[in-house]
mmCIF file as gemmi writes it, N, C-alpha and C atoms, coordinates in Angstrom:
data_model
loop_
_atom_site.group_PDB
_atom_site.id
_atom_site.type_symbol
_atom_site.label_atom_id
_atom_site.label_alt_id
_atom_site.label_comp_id
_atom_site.label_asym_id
_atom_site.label_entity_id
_atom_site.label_seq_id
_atom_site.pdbx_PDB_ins_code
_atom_site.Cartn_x
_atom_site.Cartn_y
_atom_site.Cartn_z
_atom_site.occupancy
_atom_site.B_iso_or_equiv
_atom_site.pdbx_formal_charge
_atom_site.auth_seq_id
_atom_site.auth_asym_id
_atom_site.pdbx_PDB_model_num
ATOM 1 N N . UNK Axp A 1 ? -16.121 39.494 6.562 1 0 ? 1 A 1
ATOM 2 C CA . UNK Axp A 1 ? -16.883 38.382 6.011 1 0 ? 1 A 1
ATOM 3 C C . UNK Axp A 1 ? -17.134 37.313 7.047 1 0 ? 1 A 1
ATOM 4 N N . UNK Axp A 2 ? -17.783 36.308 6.696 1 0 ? 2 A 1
ATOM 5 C CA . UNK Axp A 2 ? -18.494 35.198 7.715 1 0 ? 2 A 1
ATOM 6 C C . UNK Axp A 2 ? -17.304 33.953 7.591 1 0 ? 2 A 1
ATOM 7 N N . UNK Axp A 3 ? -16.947 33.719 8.443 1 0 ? 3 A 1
ATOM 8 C CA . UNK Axp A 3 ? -15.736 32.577 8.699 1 0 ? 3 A 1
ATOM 9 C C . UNK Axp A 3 ? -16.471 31.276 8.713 1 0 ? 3 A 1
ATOM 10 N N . UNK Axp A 4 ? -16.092 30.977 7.524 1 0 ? 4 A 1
ATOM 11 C CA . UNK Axp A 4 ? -16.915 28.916 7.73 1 0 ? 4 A 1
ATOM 12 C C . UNK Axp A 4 ? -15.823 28.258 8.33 1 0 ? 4 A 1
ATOM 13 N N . UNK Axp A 5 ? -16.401 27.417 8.995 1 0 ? 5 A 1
ATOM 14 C CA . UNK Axp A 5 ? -15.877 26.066 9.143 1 0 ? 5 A 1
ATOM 15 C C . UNK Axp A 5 ? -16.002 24.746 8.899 1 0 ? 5 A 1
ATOM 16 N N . UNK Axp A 6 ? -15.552 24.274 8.486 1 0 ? 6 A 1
ATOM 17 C CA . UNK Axp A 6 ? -15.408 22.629 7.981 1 0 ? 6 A 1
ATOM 18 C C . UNK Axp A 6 ? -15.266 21.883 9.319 1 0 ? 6 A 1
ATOM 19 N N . UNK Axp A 7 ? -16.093 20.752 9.508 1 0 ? 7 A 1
ATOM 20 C CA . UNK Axp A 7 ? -15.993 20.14 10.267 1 0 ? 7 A 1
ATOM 21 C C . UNK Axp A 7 ? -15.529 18.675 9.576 1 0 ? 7 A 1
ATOM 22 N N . UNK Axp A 8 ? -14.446 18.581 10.435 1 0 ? 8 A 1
ATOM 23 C CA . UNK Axp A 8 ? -14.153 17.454 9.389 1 0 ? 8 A 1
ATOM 24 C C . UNK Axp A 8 ? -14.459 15.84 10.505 1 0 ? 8 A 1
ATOM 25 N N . UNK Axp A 9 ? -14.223 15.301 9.407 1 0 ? 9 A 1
ATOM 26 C CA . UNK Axp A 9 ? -15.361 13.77 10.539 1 0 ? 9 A 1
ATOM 27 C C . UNK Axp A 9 ? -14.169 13.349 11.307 1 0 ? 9 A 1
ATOM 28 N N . UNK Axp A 10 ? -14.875 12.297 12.062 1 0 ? 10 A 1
ATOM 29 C CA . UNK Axp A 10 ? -13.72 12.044 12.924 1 0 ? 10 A 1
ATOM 30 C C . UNK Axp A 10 ? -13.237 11.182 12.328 1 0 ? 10 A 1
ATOM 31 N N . UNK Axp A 11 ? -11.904 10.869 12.572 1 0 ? 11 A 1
ATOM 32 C CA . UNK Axp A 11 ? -11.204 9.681 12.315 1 0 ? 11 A 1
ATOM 33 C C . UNK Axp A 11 ? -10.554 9.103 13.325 1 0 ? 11 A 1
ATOM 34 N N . UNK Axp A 12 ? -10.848 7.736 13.218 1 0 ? 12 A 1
ATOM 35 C CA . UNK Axp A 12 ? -10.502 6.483 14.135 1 0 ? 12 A 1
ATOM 36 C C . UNK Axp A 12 ? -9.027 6.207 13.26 1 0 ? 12 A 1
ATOM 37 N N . UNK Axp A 13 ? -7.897 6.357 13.954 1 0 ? 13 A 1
ATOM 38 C CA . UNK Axp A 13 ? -6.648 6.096 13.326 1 0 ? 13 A 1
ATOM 39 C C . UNK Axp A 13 ? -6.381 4.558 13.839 1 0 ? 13 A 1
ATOM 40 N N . UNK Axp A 14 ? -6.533 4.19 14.964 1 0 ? 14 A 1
ATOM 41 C CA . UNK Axp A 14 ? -6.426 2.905 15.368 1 0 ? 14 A 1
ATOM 42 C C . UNK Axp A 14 ? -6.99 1.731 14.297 1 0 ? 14 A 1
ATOM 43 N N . UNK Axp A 15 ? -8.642 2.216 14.191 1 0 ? 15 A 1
ATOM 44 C CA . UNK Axp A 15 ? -9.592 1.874 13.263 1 0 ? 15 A 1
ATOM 45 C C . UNK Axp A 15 ? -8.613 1.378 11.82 1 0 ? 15 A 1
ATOM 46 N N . UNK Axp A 16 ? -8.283 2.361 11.141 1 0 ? 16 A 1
ATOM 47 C CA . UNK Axp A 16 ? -8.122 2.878 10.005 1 0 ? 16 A 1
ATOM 48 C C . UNK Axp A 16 ? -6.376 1.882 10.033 1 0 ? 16 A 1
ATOM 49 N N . UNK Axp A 17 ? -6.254 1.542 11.053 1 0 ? 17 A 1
ATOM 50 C CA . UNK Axp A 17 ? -4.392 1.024 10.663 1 0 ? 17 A 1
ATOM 51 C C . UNK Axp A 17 ? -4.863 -0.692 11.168 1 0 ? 17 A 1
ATOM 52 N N . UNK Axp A 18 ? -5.663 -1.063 12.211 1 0 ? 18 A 1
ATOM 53 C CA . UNK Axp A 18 ? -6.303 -2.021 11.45 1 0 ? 18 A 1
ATOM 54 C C . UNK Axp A 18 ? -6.555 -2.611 10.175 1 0 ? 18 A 1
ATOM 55 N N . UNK Axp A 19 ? -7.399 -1.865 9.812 1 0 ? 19 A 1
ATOM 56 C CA . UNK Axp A 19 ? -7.613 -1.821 8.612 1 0 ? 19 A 1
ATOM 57 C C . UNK Axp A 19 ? -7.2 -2.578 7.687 1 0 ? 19 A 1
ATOM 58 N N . UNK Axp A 20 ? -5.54 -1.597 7.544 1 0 ? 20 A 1
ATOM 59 C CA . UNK Axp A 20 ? -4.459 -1.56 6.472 1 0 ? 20 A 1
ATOM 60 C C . UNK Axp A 20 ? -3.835 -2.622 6.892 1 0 ? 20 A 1
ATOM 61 N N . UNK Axp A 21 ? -3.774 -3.261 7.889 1 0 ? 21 A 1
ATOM 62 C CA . UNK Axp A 21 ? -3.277 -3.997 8.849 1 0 ? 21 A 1
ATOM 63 C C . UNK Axp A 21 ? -3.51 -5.633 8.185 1 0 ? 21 A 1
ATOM 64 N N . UNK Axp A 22 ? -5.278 -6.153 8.236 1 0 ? 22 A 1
ATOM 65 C CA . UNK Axp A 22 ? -6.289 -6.97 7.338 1 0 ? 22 A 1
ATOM 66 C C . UNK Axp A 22 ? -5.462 -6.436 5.73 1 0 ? 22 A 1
ATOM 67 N N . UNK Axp A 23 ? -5.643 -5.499 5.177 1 0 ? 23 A 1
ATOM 68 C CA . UNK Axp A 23 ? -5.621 -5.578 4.047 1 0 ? 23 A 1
ATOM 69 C C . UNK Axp A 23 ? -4.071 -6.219 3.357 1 0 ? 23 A 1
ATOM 70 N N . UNK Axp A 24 ? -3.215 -5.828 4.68 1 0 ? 24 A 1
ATOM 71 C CA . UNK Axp A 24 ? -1.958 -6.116 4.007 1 0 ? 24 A 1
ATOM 72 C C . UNK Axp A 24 ? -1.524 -7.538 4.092 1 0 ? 24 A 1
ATOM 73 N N . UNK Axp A 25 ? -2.465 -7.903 5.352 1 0 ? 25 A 1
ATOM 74 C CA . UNK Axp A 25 ? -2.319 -9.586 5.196 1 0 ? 25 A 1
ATOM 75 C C . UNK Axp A 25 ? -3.153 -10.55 4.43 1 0 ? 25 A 1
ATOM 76 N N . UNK Axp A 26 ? -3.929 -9.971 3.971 1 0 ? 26 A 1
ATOM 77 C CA . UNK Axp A 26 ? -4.607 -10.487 2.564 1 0 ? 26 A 1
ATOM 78 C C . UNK Axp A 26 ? -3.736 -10.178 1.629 1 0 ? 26 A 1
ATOM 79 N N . UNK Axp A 27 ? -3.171 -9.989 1.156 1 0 ? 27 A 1
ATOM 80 C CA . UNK Axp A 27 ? -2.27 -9.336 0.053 1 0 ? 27 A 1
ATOM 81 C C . UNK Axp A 27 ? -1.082 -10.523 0.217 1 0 ? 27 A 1
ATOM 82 N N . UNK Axp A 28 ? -0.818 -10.436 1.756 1 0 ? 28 A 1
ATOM 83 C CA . UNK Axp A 28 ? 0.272 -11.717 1.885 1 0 ? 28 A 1
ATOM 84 C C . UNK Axp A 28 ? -0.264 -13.182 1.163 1 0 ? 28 A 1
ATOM 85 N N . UNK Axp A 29 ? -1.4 -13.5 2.519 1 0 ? 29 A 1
ATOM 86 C CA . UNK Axp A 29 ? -1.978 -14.873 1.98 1 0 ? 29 A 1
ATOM 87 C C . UNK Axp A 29 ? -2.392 -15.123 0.49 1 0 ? 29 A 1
ATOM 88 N N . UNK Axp A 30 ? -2.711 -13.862 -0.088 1 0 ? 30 A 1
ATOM 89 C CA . UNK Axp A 30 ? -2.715 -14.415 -1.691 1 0 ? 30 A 1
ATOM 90 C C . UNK Axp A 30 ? -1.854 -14.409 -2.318 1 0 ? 30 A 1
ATOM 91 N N . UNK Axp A 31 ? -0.849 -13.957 -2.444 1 0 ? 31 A 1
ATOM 92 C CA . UNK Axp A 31 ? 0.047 -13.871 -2.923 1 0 ? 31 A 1
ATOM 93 C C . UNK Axp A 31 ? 0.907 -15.654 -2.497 1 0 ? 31 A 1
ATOM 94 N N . UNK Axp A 32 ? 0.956 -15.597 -1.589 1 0 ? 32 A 1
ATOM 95 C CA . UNK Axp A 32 ? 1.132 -16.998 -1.206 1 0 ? 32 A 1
ATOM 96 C C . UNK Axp A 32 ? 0.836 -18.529 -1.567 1 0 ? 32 A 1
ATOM 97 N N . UNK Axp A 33 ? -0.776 -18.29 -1.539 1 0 ? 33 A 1
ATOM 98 C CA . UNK Axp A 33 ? -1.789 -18.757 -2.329 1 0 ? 33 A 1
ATOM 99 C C . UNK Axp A 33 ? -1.735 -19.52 -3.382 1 0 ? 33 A 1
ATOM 100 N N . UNK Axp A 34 ? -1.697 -18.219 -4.45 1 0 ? 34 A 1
ATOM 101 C CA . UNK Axp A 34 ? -0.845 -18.028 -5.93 1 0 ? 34 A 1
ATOM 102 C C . UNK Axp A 34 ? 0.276 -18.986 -6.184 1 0 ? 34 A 1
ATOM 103 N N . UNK Axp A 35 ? 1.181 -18.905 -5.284 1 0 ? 35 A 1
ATOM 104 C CA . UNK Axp A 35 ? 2.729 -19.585 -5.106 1 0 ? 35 A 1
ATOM 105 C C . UNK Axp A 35 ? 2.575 -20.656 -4.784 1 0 ? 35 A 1
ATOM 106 N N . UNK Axp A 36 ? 1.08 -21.538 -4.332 1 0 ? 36 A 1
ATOM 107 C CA . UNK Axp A 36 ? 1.522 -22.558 -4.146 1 0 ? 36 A 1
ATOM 108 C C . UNK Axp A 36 ? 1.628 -22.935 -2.542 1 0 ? 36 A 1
ATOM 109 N N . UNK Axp A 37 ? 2.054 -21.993 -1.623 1 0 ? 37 A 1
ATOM 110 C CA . UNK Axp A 37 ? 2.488 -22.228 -0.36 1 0 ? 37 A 1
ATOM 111 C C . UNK Axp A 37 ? 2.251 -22.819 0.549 1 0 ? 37 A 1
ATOM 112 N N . UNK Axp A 38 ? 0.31 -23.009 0.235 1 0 ? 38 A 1
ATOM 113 C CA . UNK Axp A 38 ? -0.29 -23.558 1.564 1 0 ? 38 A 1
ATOM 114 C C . UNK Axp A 38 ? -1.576 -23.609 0.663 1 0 ? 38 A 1
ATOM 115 N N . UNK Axp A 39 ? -2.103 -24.929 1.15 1 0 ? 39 A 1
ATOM 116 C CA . UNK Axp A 39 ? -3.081 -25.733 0.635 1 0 ? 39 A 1
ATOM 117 C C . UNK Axp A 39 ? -4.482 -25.261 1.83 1 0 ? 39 A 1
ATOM 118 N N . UNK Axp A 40 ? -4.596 -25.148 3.076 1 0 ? 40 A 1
ATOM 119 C CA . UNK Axp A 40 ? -5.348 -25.145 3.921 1 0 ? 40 A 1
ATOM 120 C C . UNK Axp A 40 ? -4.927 -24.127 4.463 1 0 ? 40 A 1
ATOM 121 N N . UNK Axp A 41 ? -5.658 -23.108 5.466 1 0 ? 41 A 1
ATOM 122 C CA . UNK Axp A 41 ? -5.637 -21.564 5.951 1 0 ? 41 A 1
ATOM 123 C C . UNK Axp A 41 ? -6.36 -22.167 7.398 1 0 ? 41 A 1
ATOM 124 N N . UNK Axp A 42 ? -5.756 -21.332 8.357 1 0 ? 42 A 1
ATOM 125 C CA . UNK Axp A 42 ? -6.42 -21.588 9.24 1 0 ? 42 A 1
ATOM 126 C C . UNK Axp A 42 ? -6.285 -20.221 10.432 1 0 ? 42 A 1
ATOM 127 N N . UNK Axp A 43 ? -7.233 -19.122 10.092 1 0 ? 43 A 1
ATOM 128 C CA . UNK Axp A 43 ? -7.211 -17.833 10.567 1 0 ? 43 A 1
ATOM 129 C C . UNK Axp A 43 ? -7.701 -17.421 11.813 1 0 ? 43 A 1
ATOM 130 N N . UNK Axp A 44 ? -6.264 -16.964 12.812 1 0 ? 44 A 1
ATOM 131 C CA . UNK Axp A 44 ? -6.378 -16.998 13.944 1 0 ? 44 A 1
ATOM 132 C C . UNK Axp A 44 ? -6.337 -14.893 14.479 1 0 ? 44 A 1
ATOM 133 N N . UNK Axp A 45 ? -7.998 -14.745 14.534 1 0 ? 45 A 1
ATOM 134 C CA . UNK Axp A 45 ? -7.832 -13.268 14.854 1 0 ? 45 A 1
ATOM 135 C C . UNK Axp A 45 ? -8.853 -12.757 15.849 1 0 ? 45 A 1
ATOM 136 N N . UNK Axp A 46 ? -8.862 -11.535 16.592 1 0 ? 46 A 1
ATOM 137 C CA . UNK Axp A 46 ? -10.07 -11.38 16.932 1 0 ? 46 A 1
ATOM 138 C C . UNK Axp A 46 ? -10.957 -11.174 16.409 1 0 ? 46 A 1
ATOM 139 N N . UNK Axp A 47 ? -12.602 -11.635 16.496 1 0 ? 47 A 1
ATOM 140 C CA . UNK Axp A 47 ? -13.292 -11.63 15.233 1 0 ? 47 A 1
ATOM 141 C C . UNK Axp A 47 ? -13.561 -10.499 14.281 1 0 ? 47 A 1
ATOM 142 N N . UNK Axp A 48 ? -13.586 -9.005 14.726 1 0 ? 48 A 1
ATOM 143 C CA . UNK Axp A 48 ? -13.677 -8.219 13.975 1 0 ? 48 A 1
ATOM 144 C C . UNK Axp A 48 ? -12.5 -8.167 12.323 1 0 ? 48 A 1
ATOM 145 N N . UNK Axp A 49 ? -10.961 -8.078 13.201 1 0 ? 49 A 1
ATOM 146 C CA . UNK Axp A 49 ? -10.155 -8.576 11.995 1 0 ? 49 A 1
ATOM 147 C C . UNK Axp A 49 ? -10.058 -9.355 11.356 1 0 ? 49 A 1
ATOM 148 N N . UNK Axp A 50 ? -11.074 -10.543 11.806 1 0 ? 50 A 1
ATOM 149 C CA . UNK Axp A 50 ? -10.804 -11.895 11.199 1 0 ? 50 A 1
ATOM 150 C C . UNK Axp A 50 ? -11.725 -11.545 9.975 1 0 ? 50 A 1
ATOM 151 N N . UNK Axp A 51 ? -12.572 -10.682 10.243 1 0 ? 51 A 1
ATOM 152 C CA . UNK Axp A 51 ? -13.989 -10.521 9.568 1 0 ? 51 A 1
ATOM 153 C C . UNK Axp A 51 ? -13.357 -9.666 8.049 1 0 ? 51 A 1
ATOM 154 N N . UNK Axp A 52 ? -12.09 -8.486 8.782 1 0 ? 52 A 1
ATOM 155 C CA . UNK Axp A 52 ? -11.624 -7.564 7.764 1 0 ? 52 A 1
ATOM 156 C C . UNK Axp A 52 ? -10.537 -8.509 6.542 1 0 ? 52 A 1
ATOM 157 N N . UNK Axp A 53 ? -9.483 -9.316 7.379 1 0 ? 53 A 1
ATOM 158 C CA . UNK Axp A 53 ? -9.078 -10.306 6.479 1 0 ? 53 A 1
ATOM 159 C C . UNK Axp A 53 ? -9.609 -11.12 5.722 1 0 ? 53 A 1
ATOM 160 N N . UNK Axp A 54 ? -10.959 -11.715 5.806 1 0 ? 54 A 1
ATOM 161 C CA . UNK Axp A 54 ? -11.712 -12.665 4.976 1 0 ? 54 A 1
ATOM 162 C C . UNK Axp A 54 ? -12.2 -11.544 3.632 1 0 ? 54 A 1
ATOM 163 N N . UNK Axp A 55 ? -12.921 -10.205 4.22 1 0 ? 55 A 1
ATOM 164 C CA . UNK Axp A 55 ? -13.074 -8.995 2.941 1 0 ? 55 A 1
ATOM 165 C C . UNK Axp A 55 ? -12.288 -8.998 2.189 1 0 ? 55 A 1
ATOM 166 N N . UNK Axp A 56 ? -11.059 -8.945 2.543 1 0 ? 56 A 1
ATOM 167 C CA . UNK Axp A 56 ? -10.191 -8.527 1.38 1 0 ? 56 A 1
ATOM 168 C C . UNK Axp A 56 ? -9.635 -9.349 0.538 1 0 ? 56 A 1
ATOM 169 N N . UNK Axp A 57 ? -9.614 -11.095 1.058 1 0 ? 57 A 1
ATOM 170 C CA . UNK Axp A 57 ? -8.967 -12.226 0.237 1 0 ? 57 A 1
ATOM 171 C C . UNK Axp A 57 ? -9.63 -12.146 -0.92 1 0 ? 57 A 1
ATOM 172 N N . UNK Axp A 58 ? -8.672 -12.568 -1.555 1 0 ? 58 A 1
ATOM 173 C CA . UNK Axp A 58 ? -9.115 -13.243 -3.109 1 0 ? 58 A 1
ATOM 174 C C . UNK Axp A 58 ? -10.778 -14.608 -2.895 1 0 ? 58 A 1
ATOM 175 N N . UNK Axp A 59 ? -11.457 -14.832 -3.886 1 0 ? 59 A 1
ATOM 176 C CA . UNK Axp A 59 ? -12.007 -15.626 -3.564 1 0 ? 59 A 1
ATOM 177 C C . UNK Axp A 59 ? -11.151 -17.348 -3.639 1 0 ? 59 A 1
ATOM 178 N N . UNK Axp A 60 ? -10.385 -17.254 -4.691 1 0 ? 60 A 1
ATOM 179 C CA . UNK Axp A 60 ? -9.269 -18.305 -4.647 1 0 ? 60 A 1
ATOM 180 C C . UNK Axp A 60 ? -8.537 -18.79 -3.421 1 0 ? 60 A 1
ATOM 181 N N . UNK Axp A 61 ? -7.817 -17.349 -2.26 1 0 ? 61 A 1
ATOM 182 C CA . UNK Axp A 61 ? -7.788 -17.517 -1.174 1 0 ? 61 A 1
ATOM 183 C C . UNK Axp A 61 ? -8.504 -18.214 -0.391 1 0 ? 61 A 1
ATOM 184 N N . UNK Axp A 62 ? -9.635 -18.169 -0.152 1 0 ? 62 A 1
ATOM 185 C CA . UNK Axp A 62 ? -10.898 -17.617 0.467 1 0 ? 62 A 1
ATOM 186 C C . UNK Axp A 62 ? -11.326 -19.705 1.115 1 0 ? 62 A 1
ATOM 187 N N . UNK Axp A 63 ? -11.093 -19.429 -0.241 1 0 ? 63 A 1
ATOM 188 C CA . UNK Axp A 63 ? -11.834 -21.279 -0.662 1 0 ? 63 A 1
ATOM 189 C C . UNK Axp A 63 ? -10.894 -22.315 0.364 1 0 ? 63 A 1
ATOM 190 N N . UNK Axp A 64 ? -9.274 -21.746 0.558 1 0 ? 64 A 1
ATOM 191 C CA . UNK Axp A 64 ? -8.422 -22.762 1.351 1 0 ? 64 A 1
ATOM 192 C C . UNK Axp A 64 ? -8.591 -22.296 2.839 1 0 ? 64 A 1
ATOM 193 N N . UNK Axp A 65 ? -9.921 -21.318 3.723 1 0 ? 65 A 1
ATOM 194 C CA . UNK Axp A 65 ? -9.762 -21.618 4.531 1 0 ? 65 A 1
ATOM 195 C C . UNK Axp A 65 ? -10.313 -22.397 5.208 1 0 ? 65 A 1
ATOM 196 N N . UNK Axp A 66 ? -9.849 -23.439 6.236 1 0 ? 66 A 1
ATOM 197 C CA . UNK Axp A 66 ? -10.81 -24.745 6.69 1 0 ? 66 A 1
ATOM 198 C C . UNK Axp A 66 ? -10.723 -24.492 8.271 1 0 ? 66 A 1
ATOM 199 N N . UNK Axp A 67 ? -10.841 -23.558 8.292 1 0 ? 67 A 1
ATOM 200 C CA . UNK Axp A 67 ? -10.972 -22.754 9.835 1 0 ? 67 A 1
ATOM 201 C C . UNK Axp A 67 ? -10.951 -21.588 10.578 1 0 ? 67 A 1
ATOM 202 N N . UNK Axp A 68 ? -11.618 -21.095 11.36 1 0 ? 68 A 1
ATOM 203 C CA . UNK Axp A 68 ? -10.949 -19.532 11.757 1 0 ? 68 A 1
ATOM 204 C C . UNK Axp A 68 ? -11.584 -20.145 13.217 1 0 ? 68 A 1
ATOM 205 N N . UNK Axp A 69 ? -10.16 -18.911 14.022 1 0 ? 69 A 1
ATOM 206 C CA . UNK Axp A 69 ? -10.499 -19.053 15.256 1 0 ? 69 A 1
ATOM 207 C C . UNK Axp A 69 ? -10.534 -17.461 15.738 1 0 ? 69 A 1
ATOM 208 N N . UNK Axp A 70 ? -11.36 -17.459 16.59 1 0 ? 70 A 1
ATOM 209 C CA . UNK Axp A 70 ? -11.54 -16.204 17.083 1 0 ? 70 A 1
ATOM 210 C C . UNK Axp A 70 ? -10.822 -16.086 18.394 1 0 ? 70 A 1
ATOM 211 N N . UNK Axp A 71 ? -9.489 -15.307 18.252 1 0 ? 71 A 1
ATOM 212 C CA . UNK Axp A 71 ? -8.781 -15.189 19.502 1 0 ? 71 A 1
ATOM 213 C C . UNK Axp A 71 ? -7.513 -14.104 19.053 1 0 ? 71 A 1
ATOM 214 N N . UNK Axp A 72 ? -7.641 -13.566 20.051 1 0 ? 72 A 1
ATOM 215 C CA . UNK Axp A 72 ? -5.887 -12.619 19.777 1 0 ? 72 A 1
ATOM 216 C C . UNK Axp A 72 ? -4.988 -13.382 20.73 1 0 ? 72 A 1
ATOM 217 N N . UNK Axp A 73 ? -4.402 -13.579 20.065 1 0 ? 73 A 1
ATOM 218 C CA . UNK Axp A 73 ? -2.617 -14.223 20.626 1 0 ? 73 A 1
ATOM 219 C C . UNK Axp A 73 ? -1.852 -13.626 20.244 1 0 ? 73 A 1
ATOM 220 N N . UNK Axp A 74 ? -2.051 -12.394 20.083 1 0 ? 74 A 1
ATOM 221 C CA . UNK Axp A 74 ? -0.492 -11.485 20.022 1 0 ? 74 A 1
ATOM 222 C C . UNK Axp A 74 ? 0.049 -11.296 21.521 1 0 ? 74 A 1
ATOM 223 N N . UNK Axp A 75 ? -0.292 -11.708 22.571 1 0 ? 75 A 1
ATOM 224 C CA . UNK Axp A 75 ? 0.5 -11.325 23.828 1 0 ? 75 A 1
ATOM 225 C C . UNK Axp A 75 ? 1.08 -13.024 24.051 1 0 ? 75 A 1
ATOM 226 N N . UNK Axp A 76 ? 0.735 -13.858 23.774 1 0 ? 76 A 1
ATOM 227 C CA . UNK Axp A 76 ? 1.141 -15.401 23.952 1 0 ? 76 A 1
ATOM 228 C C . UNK Axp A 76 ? 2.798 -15.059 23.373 1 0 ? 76 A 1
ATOM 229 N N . UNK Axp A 77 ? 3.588 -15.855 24.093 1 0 ? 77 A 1
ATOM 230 C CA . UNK Axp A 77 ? 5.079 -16.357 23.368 1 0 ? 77 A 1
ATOM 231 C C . UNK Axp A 77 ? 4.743 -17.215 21.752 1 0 ? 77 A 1
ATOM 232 N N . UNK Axp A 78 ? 5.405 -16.977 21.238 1 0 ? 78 A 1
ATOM 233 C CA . UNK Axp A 78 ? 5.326 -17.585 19.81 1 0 ? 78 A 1
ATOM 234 C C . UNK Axp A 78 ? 5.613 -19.451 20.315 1 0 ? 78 A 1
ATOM 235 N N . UNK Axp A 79 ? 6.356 -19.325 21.616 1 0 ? 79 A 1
ATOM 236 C CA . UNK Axp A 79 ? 6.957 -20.817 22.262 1 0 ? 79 A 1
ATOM 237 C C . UNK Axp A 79 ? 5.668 -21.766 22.084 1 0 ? 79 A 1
ATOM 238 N N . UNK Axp A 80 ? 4.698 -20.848 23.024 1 0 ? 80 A 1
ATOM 239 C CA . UNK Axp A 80 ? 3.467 -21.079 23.756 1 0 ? 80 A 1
ATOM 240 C C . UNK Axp A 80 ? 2.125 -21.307 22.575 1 0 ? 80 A 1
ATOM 241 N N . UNK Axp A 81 ? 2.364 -21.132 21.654 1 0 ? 81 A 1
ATOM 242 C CA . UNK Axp A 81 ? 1.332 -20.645 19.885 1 0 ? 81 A 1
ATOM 243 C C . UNK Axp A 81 ? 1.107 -22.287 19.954 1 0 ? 81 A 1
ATOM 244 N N . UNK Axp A 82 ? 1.631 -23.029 19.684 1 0 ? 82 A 1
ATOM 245 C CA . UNK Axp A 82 ? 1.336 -24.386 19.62 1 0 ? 82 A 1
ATOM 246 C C . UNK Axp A 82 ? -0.332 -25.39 20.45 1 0 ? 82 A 1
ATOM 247 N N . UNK Axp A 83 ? 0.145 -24.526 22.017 1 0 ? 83 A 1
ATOM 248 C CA . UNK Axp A 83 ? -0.764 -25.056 23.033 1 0 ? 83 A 1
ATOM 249 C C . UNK Axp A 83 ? -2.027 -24.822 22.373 1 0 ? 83 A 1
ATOM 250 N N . UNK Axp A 84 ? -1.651 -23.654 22.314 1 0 ? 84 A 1
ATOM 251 C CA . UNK Axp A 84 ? -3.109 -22.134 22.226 1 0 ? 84 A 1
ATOM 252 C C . UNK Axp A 84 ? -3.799 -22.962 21.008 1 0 ? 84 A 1
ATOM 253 N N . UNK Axp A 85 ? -3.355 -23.463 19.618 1 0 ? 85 A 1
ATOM 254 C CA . UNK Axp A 85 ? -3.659 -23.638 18.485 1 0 ? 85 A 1
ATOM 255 C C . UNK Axp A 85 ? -3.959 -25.154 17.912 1 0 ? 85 A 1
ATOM 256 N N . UNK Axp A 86 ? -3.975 -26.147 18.864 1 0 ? 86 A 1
ATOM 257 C CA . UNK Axp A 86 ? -3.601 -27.274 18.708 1 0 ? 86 A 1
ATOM 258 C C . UNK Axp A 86 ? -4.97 -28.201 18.517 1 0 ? 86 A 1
ATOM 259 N N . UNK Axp A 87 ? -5.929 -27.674 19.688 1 0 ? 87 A 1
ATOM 260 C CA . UNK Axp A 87 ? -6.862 -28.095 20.118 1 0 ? 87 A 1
ATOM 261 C C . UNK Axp A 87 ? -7.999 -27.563 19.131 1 0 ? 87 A 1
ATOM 262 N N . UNK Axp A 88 ? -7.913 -26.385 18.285 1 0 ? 88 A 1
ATOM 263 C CA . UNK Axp A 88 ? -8.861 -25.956 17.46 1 0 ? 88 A 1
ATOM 264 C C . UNK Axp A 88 ? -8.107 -26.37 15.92 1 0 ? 88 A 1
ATOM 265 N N . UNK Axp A 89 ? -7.073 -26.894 15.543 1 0 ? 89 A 1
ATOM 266 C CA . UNK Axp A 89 ? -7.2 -27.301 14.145 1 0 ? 89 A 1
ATOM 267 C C . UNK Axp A 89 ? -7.265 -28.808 13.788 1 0 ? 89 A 1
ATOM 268 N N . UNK Axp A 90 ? -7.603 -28.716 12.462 1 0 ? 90 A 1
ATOM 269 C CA . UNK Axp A 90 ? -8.257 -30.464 12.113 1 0 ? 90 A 1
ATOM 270 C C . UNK Axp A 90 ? -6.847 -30.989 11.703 1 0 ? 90 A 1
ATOM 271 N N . UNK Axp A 91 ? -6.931 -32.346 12.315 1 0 ? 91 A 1
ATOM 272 C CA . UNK Axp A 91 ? -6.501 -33.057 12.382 1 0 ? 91 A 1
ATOM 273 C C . UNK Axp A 91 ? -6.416 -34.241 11.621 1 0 ? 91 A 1
């Protein structure tokens, strides 16, 4: 008989844990939200994730953010987060 094959699509796993990555920190900030925790949001990502975290918030979320910055600071010291962040939130 004739052997099919399935081609199966590609998958971007990097892509795809991103992703889950945005989704799970939306899940945080609302939940948070909800609780009370924080009145003002101020979302510090590179813009693509920043783009995937804003998708997934609640619109309730959504409404407390009064800023986004487009930057990855995951290699900065958490010491150093202050400098980096100081100059872009309101005051």
């Amino acid at each position: 008989g004739k052997a099919r094959h399935a081609i199966a699509p590609r998958v971007d796993w990097h892509q795809q844990q991103k992703e889950r990555f945005a989704r799970a920190i939306a899940r945080k900030l609302d939940a948070d939200a909800a609780r009370g925790r924080f009145e003002k949001l101020v979302l510090v990502a590179p813009p693509q994730t920043l783009g995937e975290i804003r998708a997934a918030l609640k619109s309730s979320t959504a409404k407390r953010i009064a800023g986004e910055i487009n930057k990855d600071l995951t290699k900065i010291p958490t010491r150093d987060l202050g400098k980096h962040l100081d100059p872009h939130l309101p005051h």
